[in-house]
C-alpha positions in Angstrom: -26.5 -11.5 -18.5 -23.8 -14.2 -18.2 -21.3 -14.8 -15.5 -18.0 -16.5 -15.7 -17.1 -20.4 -15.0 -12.9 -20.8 -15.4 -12.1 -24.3 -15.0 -9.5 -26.0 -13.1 -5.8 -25.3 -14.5 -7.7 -22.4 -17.2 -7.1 -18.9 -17.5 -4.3 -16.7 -19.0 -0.7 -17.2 -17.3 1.8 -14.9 -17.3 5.3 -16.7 -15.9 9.0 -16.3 -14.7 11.0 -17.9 -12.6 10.0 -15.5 -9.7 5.9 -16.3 -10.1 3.5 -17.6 -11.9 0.4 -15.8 -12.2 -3.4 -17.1 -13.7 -5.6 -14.8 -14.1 -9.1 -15.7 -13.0 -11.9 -12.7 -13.4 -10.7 -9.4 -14.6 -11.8 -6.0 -15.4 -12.3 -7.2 -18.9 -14.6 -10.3 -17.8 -16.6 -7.2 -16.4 -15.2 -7.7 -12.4 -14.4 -4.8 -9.8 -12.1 -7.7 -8.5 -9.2 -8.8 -9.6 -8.8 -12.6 -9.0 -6.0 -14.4 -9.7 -4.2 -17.8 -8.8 -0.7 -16.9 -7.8 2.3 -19.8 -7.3 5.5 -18.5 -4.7 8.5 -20.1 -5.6 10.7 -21.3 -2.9 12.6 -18.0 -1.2 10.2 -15.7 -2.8 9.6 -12.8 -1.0 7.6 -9.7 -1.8 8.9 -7.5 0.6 6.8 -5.1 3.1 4.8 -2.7 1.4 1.7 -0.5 1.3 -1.2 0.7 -1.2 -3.1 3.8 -0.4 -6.4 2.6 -2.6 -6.4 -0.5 -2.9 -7.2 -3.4 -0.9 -6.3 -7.5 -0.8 -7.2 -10.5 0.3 -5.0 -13.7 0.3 -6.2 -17.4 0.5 -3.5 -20.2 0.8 -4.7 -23.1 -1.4 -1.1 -25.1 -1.1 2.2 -24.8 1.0 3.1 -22.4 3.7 3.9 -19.0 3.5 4.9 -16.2 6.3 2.5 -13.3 6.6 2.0 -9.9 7.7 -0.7 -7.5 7.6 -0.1 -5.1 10.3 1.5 -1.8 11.4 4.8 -2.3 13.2 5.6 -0.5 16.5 9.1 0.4 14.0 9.3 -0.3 10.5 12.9 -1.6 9.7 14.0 -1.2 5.6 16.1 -4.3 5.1 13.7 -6.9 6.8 9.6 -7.4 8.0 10.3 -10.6 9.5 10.6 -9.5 13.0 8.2 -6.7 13.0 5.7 -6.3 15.9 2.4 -4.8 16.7 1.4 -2.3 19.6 -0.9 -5.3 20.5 1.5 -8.0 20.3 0.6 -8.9 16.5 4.1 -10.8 14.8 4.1 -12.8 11.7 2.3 -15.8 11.0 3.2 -18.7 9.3 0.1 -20.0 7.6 -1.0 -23.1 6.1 -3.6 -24.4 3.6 -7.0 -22.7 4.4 -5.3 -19.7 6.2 -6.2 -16.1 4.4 -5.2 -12.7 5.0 -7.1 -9.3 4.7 -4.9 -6.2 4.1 -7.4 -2.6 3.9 -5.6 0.4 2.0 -3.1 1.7 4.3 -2.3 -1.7 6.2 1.5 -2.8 5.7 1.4 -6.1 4.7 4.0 -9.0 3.4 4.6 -12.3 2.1 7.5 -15.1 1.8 7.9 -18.5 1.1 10.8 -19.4 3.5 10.3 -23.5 2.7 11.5 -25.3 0.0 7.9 -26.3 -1.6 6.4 -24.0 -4.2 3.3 -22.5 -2.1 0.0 -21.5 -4.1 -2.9 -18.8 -3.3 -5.5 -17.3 -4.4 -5.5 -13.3 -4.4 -8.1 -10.9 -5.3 -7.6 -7.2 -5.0 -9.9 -4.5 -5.4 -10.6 -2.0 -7.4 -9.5 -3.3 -10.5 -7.3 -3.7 -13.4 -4.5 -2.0 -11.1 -3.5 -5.7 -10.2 -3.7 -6.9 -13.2 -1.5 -4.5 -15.7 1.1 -4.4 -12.6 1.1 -8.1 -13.3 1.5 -7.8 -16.7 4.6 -5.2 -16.9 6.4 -6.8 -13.5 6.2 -10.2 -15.7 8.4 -7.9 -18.2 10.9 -6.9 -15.6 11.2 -10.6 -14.3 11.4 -11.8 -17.5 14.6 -9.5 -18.8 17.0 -12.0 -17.6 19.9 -10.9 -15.3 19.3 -9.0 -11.7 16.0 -7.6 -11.5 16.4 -3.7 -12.0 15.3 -2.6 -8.6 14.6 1.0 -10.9 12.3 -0.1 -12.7 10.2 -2.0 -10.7 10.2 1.1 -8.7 8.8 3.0 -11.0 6.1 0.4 -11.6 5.1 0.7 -8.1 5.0 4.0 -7.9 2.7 3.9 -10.8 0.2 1.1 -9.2 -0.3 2.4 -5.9 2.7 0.2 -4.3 4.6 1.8 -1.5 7.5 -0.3 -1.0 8.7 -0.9 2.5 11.3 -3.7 2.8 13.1 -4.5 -0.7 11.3 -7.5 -3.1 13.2 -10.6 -2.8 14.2 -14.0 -4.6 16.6 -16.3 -3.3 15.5 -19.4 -4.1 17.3 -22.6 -1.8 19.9 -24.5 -2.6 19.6 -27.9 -3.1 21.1 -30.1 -0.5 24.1 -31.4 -3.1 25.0 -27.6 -3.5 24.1 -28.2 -6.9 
């Protein structure tokens, strides 16, 4: 019996100009996680959202990004940013070494609201569901044009993803305007 050793800056990428993702350990390398190394692009953000059966863990490796992983006293459709807890709970914004655990059920979120490509780790359990979401949403990204909200509807409806706030990209401009 072997295990698996992926080196630094090794593993299969799948890329847009919304995220880059590498995968890390996979169903197919024999895991019940999925791990992958996952880059946010400035003004990425994946919206509020929900899985019944699966469940994530995020670790911030590089950059800042805002996070959420609770339920909100009232769950608003246009925006997750000002969402609060029962107990107080708002969003975080969290640094290198910060990590988030979201259980089935948990509404949970993330953005990159600064202007430096942020980087995590992410591993979500049970796999592939991660990683074939992955793949087609890549396809979707990867179209050109505005993102057709219909069909990456149907892909979440398909991987366990229900969608709370919309997904995002609006990357910043640069301070020429250029």
């Amino acid at each position: 019996m072997s295990g698996l050793i992926v080196p630094s800056g090794q593993g299969r990428k799948l890329t847009t100009k919304m995220q880059e993702v590498t995968f890390k350990a996979t169903a197919a390398d024999g895991s019940s996680i999925s791990c992958f190394e996952v880059v946010v692009p400035p003004g990425f953000d994946v919206g509020a959202h929900t899985h019944h059966r699966s469940q994530e863990f995020f670790y911030i490796l590089e950059g800042e990004l805002d996070l959420l992983a609770f339920e909100p006293t009232k769950r608003t459709e246009e925006s997750w940013e000002d969402w609060e807890s029962s107990g107080g709970d708002r969003v975080v914004r969290a640094g290198v070494g910060s990590c988030m655990f979201v259980p089935p059920g948990c509404p949970h979120a993330f953005r990159n609201a600064t202007d430096k490509p942020a980087r995590m780790l992410f591993q979500s359990y049970p796999s592939p569901d991660h990683e074939l979401y992955f793949e087609e949403i890549v396809e979707i990204f990867s179209a050109g044009g505005p993102v057709n909200a219909d069909a990456v509807q149907e892909l979440r409806d398909r991987y366990d993803v229900s969608q709370i706030t919309p997904l995002r990209f609006q990357p910043p401009t640069p301070p020429n305007g250029r």
